[in-house]
C-alpha positions as CSV (number, residue, x, y, z in Angstrom):
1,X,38.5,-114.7,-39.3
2,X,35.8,-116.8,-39.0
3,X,35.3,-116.9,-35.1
4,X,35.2,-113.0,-35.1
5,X,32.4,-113.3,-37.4
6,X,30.4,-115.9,-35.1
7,X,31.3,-113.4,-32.6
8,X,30.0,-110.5,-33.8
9,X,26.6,-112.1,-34.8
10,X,26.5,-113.6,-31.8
11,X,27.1,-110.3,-29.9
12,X,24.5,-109.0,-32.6
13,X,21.6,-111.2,-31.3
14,X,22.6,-110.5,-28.0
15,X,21.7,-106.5,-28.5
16,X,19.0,-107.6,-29.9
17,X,17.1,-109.3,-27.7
18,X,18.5,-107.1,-24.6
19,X,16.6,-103.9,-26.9
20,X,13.1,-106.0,-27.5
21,X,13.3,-107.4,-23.9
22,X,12.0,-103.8,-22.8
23,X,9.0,-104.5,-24.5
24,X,6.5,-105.5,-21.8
25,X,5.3,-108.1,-24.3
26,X,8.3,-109.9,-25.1
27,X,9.2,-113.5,-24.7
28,X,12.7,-113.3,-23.3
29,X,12.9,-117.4,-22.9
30,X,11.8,-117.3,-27.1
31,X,14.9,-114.9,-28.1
32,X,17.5,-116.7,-25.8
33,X,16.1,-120.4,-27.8
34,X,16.3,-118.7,-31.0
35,X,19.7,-117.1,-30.3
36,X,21.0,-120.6,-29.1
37,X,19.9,-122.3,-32.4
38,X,21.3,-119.8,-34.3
39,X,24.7,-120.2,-32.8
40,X,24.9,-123.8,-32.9
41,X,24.2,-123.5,-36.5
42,X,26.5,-121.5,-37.3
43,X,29.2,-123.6,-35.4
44,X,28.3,-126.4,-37.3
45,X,28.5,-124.6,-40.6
46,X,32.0,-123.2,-39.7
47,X,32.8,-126.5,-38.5
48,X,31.7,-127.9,-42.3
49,X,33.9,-125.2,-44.0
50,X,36.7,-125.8,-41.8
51,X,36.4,-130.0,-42.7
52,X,36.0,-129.0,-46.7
53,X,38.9,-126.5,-46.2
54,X,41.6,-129.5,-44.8
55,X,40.1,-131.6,-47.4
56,X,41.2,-129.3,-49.9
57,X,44.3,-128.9,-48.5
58,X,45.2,-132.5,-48.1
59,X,43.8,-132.9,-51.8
60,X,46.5,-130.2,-52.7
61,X,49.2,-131.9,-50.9
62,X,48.6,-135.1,-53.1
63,X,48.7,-133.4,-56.4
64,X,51.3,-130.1,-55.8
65,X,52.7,-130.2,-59.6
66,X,49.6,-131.0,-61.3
67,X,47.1,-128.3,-59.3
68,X,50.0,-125.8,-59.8
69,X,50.5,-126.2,-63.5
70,X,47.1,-126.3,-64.2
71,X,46.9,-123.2,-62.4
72,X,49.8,-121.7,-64.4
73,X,48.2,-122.6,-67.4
74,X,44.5,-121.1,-66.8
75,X,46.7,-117.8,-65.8
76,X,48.2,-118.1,-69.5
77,X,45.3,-119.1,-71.3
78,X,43.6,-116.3,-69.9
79,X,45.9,-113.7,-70.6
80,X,46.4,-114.6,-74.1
81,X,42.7,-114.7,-74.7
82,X,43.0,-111.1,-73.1
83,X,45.4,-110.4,-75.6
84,X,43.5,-111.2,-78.4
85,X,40.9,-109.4,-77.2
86,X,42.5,-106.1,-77.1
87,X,44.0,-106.2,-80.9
88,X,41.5,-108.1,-82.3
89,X,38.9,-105.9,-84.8
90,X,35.9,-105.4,-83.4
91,X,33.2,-108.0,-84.9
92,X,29.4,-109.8,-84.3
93,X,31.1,-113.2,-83.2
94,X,34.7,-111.8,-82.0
95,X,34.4,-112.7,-78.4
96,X,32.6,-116.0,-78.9
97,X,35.6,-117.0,-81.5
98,X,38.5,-116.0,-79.4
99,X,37.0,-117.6,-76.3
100,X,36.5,-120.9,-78.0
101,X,39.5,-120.8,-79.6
102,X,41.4,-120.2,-76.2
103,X,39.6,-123.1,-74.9
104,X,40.6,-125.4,-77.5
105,X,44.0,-123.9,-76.5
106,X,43.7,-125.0,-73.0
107,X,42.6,-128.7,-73.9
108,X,45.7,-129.0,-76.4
109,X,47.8,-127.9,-73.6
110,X,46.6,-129.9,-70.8
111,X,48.4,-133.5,-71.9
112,X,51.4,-131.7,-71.2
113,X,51.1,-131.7,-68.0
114,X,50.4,-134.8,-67.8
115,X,53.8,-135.6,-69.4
116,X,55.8,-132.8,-67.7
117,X,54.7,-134.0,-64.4
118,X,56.0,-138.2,-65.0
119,X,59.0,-137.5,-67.6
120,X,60.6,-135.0,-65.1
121,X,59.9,-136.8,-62.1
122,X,61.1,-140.1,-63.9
123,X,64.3,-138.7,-65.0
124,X,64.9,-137.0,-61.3
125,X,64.2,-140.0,-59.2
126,X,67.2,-141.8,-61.7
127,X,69.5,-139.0,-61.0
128,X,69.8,-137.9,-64.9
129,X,70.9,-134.7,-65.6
130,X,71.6,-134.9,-68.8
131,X,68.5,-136.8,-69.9
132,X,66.3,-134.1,-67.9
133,X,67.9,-131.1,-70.0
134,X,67.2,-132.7,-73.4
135,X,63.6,-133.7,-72.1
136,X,63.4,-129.8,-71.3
137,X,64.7,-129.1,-74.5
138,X,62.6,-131.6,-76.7
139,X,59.5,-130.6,-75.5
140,X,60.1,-127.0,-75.9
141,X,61.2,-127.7,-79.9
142,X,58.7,-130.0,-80.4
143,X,56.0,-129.2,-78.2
144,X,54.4,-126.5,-80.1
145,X,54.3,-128.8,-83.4
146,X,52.5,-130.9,-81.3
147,X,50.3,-128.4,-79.7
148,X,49.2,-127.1,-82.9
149,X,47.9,-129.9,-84.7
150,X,46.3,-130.9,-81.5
151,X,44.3,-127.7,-81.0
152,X,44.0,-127.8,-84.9
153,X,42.5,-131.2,-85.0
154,X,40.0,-130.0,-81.7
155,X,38.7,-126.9,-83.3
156,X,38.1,-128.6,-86.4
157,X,36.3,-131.8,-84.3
158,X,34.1,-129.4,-82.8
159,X,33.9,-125.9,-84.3
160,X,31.6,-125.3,-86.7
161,X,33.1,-122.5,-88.1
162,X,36.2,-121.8,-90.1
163,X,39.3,-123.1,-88.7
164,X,43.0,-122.7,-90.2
165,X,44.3,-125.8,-91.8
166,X,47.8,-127.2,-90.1
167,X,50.2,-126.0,-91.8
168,X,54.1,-124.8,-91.7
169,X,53.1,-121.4,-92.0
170,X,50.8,-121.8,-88.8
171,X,53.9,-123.2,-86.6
172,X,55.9,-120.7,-87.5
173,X,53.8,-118.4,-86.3
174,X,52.4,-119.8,-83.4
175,X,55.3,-121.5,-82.2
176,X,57.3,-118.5,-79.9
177,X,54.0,-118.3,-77.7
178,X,53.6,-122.2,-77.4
179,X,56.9,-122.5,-76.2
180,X,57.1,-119.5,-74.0
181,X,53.9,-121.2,-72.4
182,X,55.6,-124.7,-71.9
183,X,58.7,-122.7,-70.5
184,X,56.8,-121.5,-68.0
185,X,54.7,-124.7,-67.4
186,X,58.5,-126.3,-67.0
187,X,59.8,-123.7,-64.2
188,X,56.4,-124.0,-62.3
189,X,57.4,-127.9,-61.8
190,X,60.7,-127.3,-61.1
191,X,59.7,-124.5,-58.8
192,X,57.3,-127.0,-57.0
193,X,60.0,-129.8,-56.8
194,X,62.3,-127.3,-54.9
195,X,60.1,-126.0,-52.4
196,X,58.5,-129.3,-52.1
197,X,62.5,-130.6,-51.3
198,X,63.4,-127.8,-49.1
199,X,60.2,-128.5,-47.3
200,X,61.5,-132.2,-46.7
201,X,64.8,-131.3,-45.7
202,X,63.2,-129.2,-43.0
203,X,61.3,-131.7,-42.2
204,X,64.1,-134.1,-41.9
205,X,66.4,-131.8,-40.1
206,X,63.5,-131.2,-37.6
207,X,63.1,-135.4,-37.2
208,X,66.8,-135.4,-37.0
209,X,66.9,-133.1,-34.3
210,X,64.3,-134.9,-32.2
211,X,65.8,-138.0,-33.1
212,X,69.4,-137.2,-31.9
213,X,67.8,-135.9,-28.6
214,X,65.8,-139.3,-28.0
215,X,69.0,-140.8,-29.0
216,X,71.4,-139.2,-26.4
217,X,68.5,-140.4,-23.7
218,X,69.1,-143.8,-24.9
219,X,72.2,-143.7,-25.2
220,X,73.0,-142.6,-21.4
221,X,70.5,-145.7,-20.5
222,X,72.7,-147.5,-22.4
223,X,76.0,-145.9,-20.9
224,X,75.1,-146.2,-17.7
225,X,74.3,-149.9,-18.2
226,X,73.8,-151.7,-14.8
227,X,75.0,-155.4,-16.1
228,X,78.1,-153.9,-17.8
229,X,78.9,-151.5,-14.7
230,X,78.6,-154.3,-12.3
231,X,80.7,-156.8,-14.6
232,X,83.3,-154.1,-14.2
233,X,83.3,-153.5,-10.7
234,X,83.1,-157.6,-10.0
235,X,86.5,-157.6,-12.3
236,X,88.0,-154.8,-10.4
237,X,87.0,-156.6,-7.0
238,X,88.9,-159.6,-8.5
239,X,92.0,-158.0,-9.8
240,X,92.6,-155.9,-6.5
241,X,94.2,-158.9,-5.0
242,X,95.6,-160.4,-8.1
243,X,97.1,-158.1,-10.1
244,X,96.8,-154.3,-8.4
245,X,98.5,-152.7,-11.8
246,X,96.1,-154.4,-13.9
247,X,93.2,-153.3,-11.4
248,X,94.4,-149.4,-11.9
249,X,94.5,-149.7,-15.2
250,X,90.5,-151.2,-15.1
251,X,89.5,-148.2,-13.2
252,X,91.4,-145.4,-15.1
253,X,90.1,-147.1,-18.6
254,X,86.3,-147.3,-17.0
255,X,86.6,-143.8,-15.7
256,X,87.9,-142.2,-19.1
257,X,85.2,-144.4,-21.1
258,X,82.4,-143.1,-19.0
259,X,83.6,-139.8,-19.0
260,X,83.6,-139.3,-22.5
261,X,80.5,-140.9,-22.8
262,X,78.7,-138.6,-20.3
263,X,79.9,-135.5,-21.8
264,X,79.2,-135.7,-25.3
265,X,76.4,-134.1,-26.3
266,X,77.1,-133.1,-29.7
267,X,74.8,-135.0,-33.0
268,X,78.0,-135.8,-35.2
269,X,81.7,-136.9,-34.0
270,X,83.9,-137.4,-35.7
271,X,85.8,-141.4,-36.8
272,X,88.8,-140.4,-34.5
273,X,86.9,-139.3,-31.8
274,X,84.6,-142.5,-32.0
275,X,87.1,-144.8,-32.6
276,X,88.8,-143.6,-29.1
277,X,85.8,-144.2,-27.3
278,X,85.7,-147.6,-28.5
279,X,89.2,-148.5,-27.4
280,X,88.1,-147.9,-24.2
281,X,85.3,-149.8,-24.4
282,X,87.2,-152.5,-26.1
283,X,90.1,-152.7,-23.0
284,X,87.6,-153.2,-20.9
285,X,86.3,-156.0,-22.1
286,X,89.6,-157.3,-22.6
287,X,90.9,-156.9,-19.6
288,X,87.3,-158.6,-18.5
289,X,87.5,-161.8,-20.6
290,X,91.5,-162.1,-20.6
291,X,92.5,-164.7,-23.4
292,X,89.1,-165.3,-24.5
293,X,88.7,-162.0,-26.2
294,X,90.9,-160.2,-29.0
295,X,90.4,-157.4,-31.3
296,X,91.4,-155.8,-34.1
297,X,91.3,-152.2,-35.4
298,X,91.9,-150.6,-38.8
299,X,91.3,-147.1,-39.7
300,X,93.0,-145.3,-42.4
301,X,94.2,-141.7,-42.3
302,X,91.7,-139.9,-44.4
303,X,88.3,-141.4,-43.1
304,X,89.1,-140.1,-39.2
305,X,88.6,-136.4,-40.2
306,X,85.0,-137.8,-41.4
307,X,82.1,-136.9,-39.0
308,X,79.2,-139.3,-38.7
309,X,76.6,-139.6,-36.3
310,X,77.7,-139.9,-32.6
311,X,77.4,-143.7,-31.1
312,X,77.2,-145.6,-34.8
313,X,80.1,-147.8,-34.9
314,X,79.7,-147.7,-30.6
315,X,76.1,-149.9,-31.7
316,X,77.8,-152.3,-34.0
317,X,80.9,-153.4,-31.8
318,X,78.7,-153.9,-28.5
319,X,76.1,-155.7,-30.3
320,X,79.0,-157.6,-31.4
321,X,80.5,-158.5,-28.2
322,X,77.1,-158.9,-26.2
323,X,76.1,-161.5,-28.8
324,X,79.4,-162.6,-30.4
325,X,79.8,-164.0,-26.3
326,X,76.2,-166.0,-26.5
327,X,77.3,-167.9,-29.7
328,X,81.0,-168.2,-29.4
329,X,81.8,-171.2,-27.1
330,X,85.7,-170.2,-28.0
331,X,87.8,-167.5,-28.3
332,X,85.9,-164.4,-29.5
333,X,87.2,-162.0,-31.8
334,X,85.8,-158.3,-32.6
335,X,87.3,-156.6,-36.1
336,X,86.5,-153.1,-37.1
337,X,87.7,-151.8,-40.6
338,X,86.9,-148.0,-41.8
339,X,88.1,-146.7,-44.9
340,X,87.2,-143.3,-46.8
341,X,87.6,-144.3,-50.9
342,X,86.5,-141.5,-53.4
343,X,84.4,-139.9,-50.8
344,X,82.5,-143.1,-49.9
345,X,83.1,-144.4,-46.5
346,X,82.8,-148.0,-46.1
347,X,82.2,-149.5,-42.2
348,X,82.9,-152.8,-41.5
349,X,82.1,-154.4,-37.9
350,X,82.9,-158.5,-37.7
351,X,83.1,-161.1,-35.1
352,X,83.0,-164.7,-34.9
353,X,80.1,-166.8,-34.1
354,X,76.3,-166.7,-35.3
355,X,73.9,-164.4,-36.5
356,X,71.2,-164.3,-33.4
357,X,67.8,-163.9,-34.7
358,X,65.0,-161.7,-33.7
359,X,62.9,-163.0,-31.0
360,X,59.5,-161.3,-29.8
361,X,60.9,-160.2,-26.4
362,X,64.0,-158.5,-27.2
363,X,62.1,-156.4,-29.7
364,X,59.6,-155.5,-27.5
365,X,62.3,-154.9,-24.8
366,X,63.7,-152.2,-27.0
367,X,67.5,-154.2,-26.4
368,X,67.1,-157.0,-29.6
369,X,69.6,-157.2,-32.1
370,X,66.7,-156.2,-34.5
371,X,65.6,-153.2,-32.5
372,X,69.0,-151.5,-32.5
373,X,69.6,-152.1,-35.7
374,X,66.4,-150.6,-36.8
375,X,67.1,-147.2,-35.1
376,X,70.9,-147.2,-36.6
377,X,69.3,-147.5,-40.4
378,X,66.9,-145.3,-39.0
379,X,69.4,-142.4,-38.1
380,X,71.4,-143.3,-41.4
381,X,68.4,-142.1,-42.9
382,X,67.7,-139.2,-41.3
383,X,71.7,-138.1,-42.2
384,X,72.3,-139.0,-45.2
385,X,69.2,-140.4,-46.8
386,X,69.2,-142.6,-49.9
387,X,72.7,-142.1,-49.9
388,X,73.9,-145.1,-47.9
389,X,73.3,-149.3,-47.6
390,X,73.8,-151.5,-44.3
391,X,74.0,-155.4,-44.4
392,X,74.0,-157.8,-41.5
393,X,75.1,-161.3,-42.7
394,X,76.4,-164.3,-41.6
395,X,79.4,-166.0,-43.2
396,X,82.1,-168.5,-42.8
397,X,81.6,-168.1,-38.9
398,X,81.7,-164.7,-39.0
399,X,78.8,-161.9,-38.3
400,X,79.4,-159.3,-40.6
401,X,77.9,-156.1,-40.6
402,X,78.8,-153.7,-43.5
403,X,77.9,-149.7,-43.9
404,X,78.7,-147.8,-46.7
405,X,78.0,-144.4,-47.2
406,X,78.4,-142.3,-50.1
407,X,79.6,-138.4,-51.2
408,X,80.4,-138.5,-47.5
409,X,82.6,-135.5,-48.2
410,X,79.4,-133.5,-48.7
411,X,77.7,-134.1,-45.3
């Protein structure tokens, strides 16, 4: 709206100055300065408005509940002052009365909002149901009570004129319309919280998305991955001479692994389906390092249904082998343990030998320890939010890592 505006001035001054340049004593090189001056300024003054415009936004952004229910409550002030208004006998100091006494109103109200805003998000951030409702409920009873003798106790602080004592009589009848008023103060948060949430899972879905695409790049980096490929191919080189069955079987394992891997596209898999894949991996690496590698796999029935992001457990057992083999002079062994309990999914990835720390390189390589574990909390987050826990520790020669993950069955 604005740039039409500068546009049609601009085209304004234009007509202008083409009308007076007919004039024999016109200064066409004066118009064209003063045109150019005057469309710089307003630039600059649309550039101002548009800089106090996204500071009022942002300023809005940082306090939604507050702005809104002090919005709601002006709105209500002003229609109840309206109200009066229009039944109230006609008299010298009538309007003058009411529109103090409204005010006084508004300043009794206002600590409410105050409370509203940190009792409700208090009790929502600890997941309380039952403590919100009889926070709802309490202030509704109470609030008037409290609204009354605060407005009573204003008025009679600094009006002059008559005020009316605090009394039962005045809660009873003043109460219905307090309460309606903090009612609606209530839905107005609660109607904030929920667009302001729906706004955040959009928001997270939208990271998710990007995230799962930047993943499956990755991720075919890391398929594809040169040292493992050639490690393979040097074992199936070796094994051609040695043992031809064992060879076949190298190739046909490789070849099912990588075509799994290369198709998959989709976000979530599910445990089965993950678990497969990993079998293939695992074989390989068997059939790689012989007696010096073992593993073992536990998955109970009802956690294979379960979908989860596509590569996760994949992560934890190659960062397991990759660095279980720098640590572990002697046999290496890989665990993996999955089980679904009351709809909480608990992940366990061990090996023996030592937890690696992070060094400067590999993080900034993008291949540390640190770095991939990082992203995997990372997509945890974007999934499932506050709703899981992952813990890398070191104990009694083992490196365990743990993920649990709860009301999986709602995912």
């Amino acid at each position: 709206m604005d740039r039409i505006l500068i546009k049609i001035i601009y085209w304004i001054v234009k007509i202008f100055e083409i009308s007076l340049h007919k004039n024999t004593s016109f200064q066409p090189e004066k118009v064209r300065s003063v045109s150019k001056k005057f469309k710089k300024r307003v630039l600059y003054e649309n550039h101002d408005s548009v800089q106090n415009f996204k500071m009022i936004k942002k300023l809005y952004r940082k306090h939604q509940y507050f702005i809104n229910m002090l919005v709601v409550l002006v709105l209500l002030v002003t229609t109840r002052m309206l109200d009066s208004l229009a039944w109230t006998p006609p008299s010298p100091e009538r309007i003058r009365t009411i529109f103090f006494d409204h005010l006084f109103q508004f300043f009794a109200f206002l600590p409410f909002i105050f409370l509203f805003r940190y009792t409700y998000s208090w009790v929502i951030k600890r997941k309380l149901p039952f403590l919100l409702w009889s926070s709802i409920i309490f202030y509704t009873v109470t609030g008037p009570v409290i609204f009354l003798f605060l407005s009573t106790w204003i008025e009679t602080t600094f009006w002059s004129g008559y005020v009316v004592p605090f009394s039962l009589d005045l809660v009873k009848k003043y109460s219905p319309g307090a309460s309606f008023v903090f009612l609606f103060l209530t839905a107005t948060y609660f109607l904030t919280h929920l667009i302001l949430q729906t706004s955040k899972q959009r928001e997270s879905a939208h990271k998710a998305e990007t995230r799962a695409k930047d993943v499956q790049l990755k991720m075919l980096r890391y398929q594809i991955n040169p040292h493992f490929l050639f490690n393979v191919l040097n074992s199936i080189y070796t094994l051609i001479d040695e043992n031809t069955e064992k060879a076949k079987k190298l190739v046909v394992d490789m070849s099912e692994y990588y075509r799994y891997t290369l198709n998959k596209q989709q976000q979530t898999i599910s445990i089965e389906k993950e678990v497969e894949s990993i079998l293939k991996y695992l074989e390989i690496q068997k059939t790689r390092f012989e007696e010096d590698f073992h593993y073992v796999i536990s998955v109970d029935e009802a956690s294979k249904s379960v979908s989860i992001p596509s590569f996760l457990i994949h992560l934890l057992i190659e960062n397991a082998i990759k660095y279980g083999t720098k640590t572990m002079k002697q046999r290496l062994i890989v665990e993996l343990s999955v089980k679904l309990i009351n709809k909480t999914l608990f992940i366990r990835v061990a090996n023996t030998g030592k937890l690696m720390p992070a060094t400067p390189s590999a993080e900034n390589s993008g291949n540390g320890t640190s770095n991939g574990i990082e992203n995997l909390k990372n997509r945890l987050g974007l999934y499932y939010n506050d709703n899981f826990s992952f813990s890398l520790k070191e104990e009694d020669g083992w490196v365990i890592a743990d993920i649990k993950i709860e009301n999986i069955g709602a995912k």
